[in-house]
C-alpha positions in Angstrom: -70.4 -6.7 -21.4 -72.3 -8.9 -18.7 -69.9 -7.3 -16.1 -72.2 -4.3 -15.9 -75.6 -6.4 -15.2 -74.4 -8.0 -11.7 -77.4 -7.8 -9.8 -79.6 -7.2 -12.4 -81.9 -9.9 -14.1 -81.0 -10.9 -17.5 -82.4 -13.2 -20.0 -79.9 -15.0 -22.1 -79.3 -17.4 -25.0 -77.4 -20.2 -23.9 -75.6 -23.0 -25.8 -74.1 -25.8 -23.4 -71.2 -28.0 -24.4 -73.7 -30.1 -26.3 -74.5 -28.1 -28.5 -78.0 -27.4 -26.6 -79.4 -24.2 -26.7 -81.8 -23.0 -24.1 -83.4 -19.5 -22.8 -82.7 -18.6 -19.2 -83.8 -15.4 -17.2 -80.8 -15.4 -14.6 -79.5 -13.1 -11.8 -76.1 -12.3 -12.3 -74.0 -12.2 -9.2 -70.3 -12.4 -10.4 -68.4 -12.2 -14.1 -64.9 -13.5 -13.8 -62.6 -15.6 -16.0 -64.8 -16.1 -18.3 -67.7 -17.1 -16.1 -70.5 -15.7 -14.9 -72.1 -16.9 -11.6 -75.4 -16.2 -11.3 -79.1 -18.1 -9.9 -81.1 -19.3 -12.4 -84.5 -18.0 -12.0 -86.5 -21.0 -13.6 -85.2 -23.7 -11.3 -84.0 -21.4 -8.4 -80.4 -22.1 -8.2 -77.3 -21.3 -8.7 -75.3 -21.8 -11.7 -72.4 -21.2 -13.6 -72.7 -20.3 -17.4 -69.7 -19.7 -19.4 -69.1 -16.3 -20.9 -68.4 -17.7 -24.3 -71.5 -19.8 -24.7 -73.8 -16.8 -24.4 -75.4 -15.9 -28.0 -77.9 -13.3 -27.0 -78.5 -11.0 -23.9 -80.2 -8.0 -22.4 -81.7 -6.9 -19.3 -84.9 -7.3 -17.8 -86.5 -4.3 -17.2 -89.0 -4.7 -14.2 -92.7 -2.7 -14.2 -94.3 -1.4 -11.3 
């Protein structure tokens, strides 16, 4: 799944434990256990997203 996109921009859907859902573009840097580690590209920081609360993906495809 993810595991194939580390270090690769992705956009997901995300749903945190609230119930919130919100659109990231992220970096992926690890997927283990059931997380995936990763910067967040709109605030510039890392962060943790759990594997299970991702509704949507794909990559980013970058243009020249």
């Amino acid at each position: 799944m993810l595991e194939k996109y580390v270090g690769q921009i992705v956009e997901i859907v995300y749903m945190d434990r609230k119930g919130k859902l919100s659109h990231r573009r992220i970096e992926v840097h690890r997927v283990q256990n059931g997380l995936i580690r990763a910067t967040c590209l709109q605030l510039g920081q890392p962060r943790v997203f759990r594997l299970d609360h991702v509704l949507a993906w794909h990559p980013v495809t970058r243009t020249a």
